[in-house]
KEPA-288459 format. One line per field, with one value per residue (C-alpha): chain; x, y, z. Coordinates in nm, 3 decimals, padded with zeros to 5 digits. Example, Ala and Ser with C-alpha at 12.3 -4.5 7.8 and 13.67 -1.06 7.14 Angstrom:
BEGIN
chain: [A|A];
xx: [01.230|01.367];
yy: [-00.450|-00.106];
zz: [00.780|00.714];
//
This chain:
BEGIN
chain: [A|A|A|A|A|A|A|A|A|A|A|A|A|A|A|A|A|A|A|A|A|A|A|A|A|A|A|A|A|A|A|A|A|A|A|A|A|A|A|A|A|A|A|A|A|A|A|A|A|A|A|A|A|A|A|A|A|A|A|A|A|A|A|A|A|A|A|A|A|A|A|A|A|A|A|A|A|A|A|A|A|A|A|A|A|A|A|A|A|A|A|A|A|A|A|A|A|A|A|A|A|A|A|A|A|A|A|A|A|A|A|A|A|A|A|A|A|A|A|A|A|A|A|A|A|A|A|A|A|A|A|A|A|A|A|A|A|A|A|A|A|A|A|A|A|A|A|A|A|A|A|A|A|A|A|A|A|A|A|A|A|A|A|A|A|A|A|A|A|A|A|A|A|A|A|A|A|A|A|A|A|A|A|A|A|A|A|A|A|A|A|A|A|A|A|A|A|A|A|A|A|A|A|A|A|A|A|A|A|A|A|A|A|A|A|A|A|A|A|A|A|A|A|A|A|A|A|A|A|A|A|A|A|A|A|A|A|A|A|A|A|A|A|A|A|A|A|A|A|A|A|A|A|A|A|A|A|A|A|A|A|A|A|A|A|A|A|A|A|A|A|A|A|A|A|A|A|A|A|A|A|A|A|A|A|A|A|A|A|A|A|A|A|A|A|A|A|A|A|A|A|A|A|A|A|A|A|A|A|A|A|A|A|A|A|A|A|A|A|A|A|A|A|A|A|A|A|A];
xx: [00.000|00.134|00.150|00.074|00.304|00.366|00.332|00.017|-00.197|-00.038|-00.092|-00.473|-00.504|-00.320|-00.564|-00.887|-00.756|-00.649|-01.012|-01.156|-00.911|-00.971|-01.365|-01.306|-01.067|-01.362|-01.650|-01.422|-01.362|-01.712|-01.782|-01.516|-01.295|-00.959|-00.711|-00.920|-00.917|-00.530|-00.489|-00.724|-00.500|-00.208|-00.281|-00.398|-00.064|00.119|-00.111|-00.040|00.334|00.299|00.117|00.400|00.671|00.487|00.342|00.710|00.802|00.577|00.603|01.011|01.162|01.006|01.099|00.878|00.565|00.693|00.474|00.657|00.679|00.737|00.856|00.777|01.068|00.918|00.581|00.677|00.416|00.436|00.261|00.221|00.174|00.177|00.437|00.408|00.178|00.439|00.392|00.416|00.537|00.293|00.272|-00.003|-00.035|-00.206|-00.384|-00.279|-00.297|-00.023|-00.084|00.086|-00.142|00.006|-00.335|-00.333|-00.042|-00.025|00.227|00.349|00.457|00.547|00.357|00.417|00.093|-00.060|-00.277|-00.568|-00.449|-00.704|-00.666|-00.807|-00.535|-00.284|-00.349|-00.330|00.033|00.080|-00.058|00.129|00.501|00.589|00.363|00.148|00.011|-00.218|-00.574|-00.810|-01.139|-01.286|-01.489|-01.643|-01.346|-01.635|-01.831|-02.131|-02.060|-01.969|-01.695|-01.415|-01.572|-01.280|-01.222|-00.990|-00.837|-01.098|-01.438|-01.568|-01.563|-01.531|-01.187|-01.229|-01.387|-01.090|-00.826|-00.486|-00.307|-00.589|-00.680|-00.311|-00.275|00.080|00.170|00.023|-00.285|-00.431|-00.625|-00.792|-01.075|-01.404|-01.507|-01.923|-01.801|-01.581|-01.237|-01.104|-00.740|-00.612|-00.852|-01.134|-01.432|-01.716|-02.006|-02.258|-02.455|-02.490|-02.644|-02.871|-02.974|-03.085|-03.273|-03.451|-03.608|-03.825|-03.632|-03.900|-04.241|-04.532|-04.834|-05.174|-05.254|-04.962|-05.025|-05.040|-04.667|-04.717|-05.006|-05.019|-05.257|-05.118|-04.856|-04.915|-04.909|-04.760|-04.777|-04.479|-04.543|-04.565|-04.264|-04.065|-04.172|-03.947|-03.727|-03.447|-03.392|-03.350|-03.000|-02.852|-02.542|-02.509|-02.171|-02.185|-02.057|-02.328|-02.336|-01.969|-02.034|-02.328|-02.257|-02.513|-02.409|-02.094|-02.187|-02.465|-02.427|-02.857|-02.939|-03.066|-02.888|-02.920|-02.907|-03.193|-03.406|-03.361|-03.446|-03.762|-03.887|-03.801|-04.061|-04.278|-04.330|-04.342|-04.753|-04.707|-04.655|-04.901|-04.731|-04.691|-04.828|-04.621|-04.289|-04.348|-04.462|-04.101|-03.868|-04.116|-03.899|-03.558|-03.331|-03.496|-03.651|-03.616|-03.246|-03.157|-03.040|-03.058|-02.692|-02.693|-02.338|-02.491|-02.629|-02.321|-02.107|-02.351|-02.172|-02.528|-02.668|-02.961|-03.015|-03.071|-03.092|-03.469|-03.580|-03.583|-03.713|-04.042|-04.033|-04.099|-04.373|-04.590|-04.502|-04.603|-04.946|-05.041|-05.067|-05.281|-05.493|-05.526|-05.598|-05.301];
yy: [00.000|00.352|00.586|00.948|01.205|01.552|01.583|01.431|01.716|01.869|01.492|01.510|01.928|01.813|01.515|01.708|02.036|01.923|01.795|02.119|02.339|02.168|02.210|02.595|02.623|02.451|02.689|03.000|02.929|02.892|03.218|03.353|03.465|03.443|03.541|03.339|03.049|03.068|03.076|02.769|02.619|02.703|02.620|02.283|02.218|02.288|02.059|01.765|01.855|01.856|01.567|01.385|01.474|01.414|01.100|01.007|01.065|00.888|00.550|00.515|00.780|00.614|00.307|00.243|00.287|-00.016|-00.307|-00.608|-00.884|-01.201|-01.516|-01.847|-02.075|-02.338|-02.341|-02.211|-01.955|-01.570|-01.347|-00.928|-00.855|-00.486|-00.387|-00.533|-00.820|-01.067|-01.446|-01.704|-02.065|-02.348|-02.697|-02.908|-03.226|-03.449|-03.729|-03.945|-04.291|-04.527|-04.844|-05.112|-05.259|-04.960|-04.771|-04.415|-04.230|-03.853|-03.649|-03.293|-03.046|-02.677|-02.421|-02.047|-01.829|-01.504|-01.387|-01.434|-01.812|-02.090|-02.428|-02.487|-02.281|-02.491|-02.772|-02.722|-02.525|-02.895|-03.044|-02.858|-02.821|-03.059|-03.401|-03.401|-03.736|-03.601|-03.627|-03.359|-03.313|-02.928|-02.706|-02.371|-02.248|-02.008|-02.249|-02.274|-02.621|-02.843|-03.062|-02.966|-03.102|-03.228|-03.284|-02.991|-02.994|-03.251|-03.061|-03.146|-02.798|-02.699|-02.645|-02.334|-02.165|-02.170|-01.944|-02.127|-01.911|-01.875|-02.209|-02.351|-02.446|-02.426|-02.351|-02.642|-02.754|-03.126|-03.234|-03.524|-03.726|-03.720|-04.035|-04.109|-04.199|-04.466|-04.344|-04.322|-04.177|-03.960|-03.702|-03.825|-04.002|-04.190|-04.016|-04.290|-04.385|-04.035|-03.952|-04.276|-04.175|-03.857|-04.001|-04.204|-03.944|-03.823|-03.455|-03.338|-03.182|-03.460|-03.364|-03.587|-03.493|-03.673|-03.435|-03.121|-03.044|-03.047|-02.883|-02.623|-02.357|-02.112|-02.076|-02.204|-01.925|-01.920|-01.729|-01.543|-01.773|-02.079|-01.990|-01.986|-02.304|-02.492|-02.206|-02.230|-02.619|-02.543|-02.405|-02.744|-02.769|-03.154|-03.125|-03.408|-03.268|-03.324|-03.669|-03.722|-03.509|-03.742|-04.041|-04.220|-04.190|-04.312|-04.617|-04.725|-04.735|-04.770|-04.478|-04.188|-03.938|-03.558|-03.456|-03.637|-03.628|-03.229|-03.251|-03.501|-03.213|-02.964|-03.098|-03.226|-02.886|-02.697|-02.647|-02.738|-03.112|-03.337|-03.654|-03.552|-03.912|-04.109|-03.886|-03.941|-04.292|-04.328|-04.200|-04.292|-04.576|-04.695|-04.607|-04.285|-03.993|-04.234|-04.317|-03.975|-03.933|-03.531|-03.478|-03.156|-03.169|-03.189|-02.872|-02.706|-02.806|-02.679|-02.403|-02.254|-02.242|-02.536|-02.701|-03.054|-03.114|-02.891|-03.043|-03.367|-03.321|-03.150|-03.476|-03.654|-03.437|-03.474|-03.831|-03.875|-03.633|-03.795|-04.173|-03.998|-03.807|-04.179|-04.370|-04.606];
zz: [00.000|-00.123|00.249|00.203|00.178|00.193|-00.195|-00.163|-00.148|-00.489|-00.675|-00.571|-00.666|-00.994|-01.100|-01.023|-01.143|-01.496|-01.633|-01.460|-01.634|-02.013|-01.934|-01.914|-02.192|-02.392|-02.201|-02.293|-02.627|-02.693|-02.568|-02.758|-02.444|-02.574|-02.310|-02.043|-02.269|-02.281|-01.918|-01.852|-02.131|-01.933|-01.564|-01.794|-01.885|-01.495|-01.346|-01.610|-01.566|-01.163|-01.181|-01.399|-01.113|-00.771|-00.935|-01.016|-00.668|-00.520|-00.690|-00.740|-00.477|-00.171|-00.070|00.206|-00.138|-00.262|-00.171|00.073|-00.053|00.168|00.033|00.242|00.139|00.339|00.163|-00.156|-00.186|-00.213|-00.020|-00.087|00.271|00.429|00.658|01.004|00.889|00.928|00.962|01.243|01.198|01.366|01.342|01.196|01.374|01.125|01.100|00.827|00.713|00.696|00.513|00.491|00.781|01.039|01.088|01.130|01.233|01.343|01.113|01.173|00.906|00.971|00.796|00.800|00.841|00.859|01.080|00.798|00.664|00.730|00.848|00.496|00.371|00.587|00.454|00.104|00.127|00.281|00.021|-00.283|-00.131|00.111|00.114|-00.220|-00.051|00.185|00.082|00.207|00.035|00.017|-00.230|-00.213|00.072|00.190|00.491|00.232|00.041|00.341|00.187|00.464|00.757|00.948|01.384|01.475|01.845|01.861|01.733|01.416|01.188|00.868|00.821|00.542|00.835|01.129|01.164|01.201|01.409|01.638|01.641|01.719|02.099|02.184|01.837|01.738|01.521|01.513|01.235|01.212|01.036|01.127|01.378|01.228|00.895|00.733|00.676|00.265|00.320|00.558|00.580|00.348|00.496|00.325|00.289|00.103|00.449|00.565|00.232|00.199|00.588|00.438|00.147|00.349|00.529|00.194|00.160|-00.069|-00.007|-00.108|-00.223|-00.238|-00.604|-00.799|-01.084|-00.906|-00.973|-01.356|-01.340|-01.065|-01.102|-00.798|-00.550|-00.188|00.054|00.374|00.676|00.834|01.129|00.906|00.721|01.102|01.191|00.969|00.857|01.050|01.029|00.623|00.651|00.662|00.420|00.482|00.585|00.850|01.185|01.353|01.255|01.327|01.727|01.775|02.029|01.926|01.566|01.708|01.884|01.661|01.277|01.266|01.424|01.168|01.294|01.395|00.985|00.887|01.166|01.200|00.814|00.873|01.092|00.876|00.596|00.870|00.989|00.624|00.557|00.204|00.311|00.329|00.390|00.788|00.911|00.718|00.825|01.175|01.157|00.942|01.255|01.518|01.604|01.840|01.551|01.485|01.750|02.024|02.013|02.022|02.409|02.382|02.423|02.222|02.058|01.744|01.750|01.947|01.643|01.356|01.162|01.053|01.356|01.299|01.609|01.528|01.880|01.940|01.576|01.739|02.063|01.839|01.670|01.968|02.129|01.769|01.756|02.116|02.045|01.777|01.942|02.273|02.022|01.858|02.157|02.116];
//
């Protein structure tokens, strides 16, 4: 970034001052005043001239203008940083796996960061120039496509969405893969179950009249306070953490999970369904609502802010309505 200087004042006078004197030359000319025309003409002229020099001496006779520019040997990637930015060296304690029969193994590589790198970020300077091995898997880099879900300092996140250098804990930054679904390599997990587990629940609006979609003669209409009810359990970006800071999910590989069941509400509750019955008679069951113990990690892990957790619990208090206001 270019600091200001003394000669600042005369660049800025200079840049304005040169169109404005050019539109009176023009102006006096057509008015036919001569000797004002000149002058414009002339004070033209100084200004592109001063321009020319304090413009010059701001860009080449000022070394402190001339932008820094940092060059991590370690990583091999260059950085334009301003002055005082500087970077900080941690370690990233990863998980990786070994072959060969050995299991997984924890590896550590030393990474140079700013103050604005990511863990995402970390990983992929890794990745490119010291151990093209590693396997991480990642996306949009913005926390909106869910593909980085990883266990960092041993809480599932999204790994695009964690400062290193903030994150590190005695200069030091463990990654690892998540726990709730079968490992691939390294940091790669299988995602096939959690996305049949969501599929299951029907993640669709249903309507009685089967030809209603192709033939839909007006929107449906919702309240504001119909909208809310389901509303904030649509933010979901399926990246898994829940799932993976579940216990249950841990322990037993039938259980639904947090992810689908918070999405089984979040239809259940939309007005536009009418397929409610069937969607709680679907979860009403050991492996659904009721083997959720109500631990709440799910929803204390969510980078959107769903809450899992609270979409559940509503399951259970329709599911459990619904058989009193049937008499079973």
């Amino acid at each position: 970034m270019i600091r200001a200087s003394r000669y600042m004042v005369l660049l800025y006078a200079s840049m304005a001052g040169v169109p404005a004197m050019i539109f009176l030359r023009v102006v006096f000319g057509i008015f036919g005043m001569a000797s004002l025309q000149d002058a414009a003409g002339f004070l033209a002229g100084v200004g592109l001239v001063v321009f020319g020099i304090v413009g010059f001496v701001e860009v080449y006779a000022h070394p402190q203008n001339k932008h820094i520019e940092q060059v991590n040997e370690e990583a091999g990637e260059a950085h334009v940083l301003s002055p005082g930015a500087g970077r900080d060296t941690i370690v990233m304690s990863i998980s990786r796996f070994a072959g060969g029969g050995k299991g997984i193994e924890m590896k550590d590589y030393r990474v140079k960061v700013s103050k604005f790198t990511t863990v995402l970020e970390a990983l992929l300077m890794i990745k490119e120039t010291q151990d093209s091995t590693l396997s991480v898997r990642y996306s949009c880099r913005m926390g909106i496509c869910g593909s980085c879900g990883v266990v960092v300092n041993g809480k599932p996140s999204l790994a695009c969405e964690l400062n290193a250098e903030k994150t590190a804990v005695d200069g030091c930054v463990k990654v690892e893969q998540m726990r709730a679904h079968p490992l691939l390599k390294d940091l790669v997990t299988d995602f096939d179950d959690f996305f049949a587990k969501h599929k299951a629940i029907r993640p669709g609006l249903y309507r009685k009249d089967g030809k209603e979609k192709y033939e839909a003669k007006k929107e449906y209409k919702q309240s504001q306070e119909e909208l809310n009810r389901f509303l904030p359990y649509s933010y979901c970006i399926m990246c898994g953490l829940c799932l993976d800071a579940c216990p249950i999910s841990n322990s037993n590989a039938e259980f639904l999970g947090p992810q689908a069941l918070s999405q089984a509400y979040r239809y259940y509750a939309d007005s536009r369904d009418q397929d409610g019955k069937k969607r709680l008679f679907d979860v009403d069951a050991l492996k659904g609502i009721w083997g959720c113990e109500f631990a709440g990690a799910c929803s204390h892990v969510c980078p959107k802010g769903v809450d899992p957790a609270s979409a559940i619990q509503l399951l259970k208090n329709e599911a459990a309505k619904s058989i009193l206001e049937n008499g079973e």
